[in-house]
C-alpha positions as CSV (number, residue, x, y, z in Angstrom):
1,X,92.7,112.7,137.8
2,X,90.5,109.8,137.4
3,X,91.6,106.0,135.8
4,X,90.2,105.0,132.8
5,X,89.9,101.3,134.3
6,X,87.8,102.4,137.0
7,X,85.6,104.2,134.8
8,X,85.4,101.2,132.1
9,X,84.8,99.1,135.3
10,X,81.6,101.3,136.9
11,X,80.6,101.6,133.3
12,X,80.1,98.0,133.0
13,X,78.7,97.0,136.1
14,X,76.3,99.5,135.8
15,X,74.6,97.7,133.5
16,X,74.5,94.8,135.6
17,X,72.2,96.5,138.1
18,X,68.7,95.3,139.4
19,X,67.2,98.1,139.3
20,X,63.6,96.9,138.4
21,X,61.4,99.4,140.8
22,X,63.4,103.2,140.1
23,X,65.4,102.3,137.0
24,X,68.1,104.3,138.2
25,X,71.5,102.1,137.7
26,X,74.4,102.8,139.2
27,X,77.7,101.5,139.1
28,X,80.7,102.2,141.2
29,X,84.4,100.9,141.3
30,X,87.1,102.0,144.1
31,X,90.7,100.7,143.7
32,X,92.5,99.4,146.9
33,X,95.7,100.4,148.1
34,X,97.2,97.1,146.7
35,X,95.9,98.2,143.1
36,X,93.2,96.0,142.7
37,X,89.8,96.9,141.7
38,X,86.6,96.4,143.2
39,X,83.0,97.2,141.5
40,X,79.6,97.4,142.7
41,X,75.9,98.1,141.7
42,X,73.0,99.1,143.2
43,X,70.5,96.0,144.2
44,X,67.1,97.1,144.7
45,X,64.1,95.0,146.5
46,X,60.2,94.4,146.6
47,X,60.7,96.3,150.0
48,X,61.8,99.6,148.1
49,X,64.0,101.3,148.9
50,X,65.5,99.0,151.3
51,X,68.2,97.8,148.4
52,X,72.3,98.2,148.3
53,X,73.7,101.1,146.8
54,X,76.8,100.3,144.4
55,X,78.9,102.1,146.4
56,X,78.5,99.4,149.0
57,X,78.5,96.8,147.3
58,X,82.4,97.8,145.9
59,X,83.4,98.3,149.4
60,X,81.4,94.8,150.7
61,X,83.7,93.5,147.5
62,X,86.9,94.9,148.7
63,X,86.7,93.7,152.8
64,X,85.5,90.5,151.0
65,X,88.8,89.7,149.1
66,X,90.8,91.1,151.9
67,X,92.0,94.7,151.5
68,X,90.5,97.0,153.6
69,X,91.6,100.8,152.3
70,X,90.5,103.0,149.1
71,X,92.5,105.0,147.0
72,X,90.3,105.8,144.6
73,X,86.2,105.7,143.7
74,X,84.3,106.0,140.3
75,X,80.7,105.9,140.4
76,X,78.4,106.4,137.2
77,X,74.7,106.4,136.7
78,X,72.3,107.9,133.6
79,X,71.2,111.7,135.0
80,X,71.6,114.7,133.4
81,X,74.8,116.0,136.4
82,X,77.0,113.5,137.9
83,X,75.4,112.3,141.1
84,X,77.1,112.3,143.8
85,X,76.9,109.1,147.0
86,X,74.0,108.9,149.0
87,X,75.1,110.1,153.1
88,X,75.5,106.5,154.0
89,X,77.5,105.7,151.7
90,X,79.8,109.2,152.0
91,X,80.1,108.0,155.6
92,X,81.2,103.9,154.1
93,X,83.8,105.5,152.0
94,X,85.2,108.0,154.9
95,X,85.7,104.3,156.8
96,X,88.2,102.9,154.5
97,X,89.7,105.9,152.8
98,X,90.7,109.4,153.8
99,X,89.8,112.9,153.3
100,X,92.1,113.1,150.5
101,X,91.0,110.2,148.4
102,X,89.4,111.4,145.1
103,X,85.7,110.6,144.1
104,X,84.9,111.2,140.6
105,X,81.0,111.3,139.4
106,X,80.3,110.6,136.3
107,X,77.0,110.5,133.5
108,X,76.8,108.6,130.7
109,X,77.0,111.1,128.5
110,X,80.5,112.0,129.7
111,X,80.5,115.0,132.5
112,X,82.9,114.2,135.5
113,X,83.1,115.9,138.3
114,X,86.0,114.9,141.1
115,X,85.8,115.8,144.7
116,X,88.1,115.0,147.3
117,X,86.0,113.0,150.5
118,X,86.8,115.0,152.7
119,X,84.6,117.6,150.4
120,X,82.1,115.3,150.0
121,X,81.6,114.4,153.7
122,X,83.2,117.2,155.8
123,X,83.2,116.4,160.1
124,X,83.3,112.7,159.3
125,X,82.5,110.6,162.2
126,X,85.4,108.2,162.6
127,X,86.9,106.0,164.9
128,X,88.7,109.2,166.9
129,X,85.1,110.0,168.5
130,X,85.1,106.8,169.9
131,X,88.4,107.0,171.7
132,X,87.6,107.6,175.0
């Protein structure tokens, strides 16, 4: 079950996008282990697409101010389903959160969907393929 302040937070971030060359804004929020809360938005560039998805940028937030584990992610954007995060940033989340941790995708006009991550990225790469 998703939290309503994640969802107020993506919601409002969103709108903070720079999103000036695909007008698609996205806004995400994922809540740390310790409770807080951490948003991002996508930042797009001249050099389309090289930009930062807002997935990132609420993990980049989160390492930032020193936690370093998810518990939970909301990300929203205007399309007609929920969209779900871009590989890269399926493979980001796997990195601080596991298979259980709940993703819910959202629309502006108020369809959810929730996935775990492990559905969302199944045969994550991780840190155990590197043990040697």
């Amino acid at each position: 079950m998703m939290s309503q302040d994640l969802q107020t937070a993506a919601t409002q971030v969103r709108e903070r996008a720079y999103a000036p060359y695909s007008g698609f804004k996205v806004g995400a929020a994922v809540r740390a282990a310790s409770g807080a809360v951490y948003v991002g938005c996508n930042v797009e560039n001249v050099a389309y697409p090289e930009g930062t998805c807002a997935e990132a940028g609420a993990i980049a937030a989160m390492i930032a101010a020193g936690d370093s584990q998810l518990t939970e992610v909301f990300v929203i954007a205007d399309s007609p389903e929920p969209v779900t995060p871009c590989g890269g940033c399926r493979q980001k989340l796997a990195e601080f959160g596991g298979g259980d941790v709940p993703v819910t995708m959202a629309t502006l006009g108020g369809v959810h969907v929730t996935r775990p991550l492990a559905d969302l990225l199944p045969g994550a790469f991780s840190a155990h393929h590197m043990e040697a």
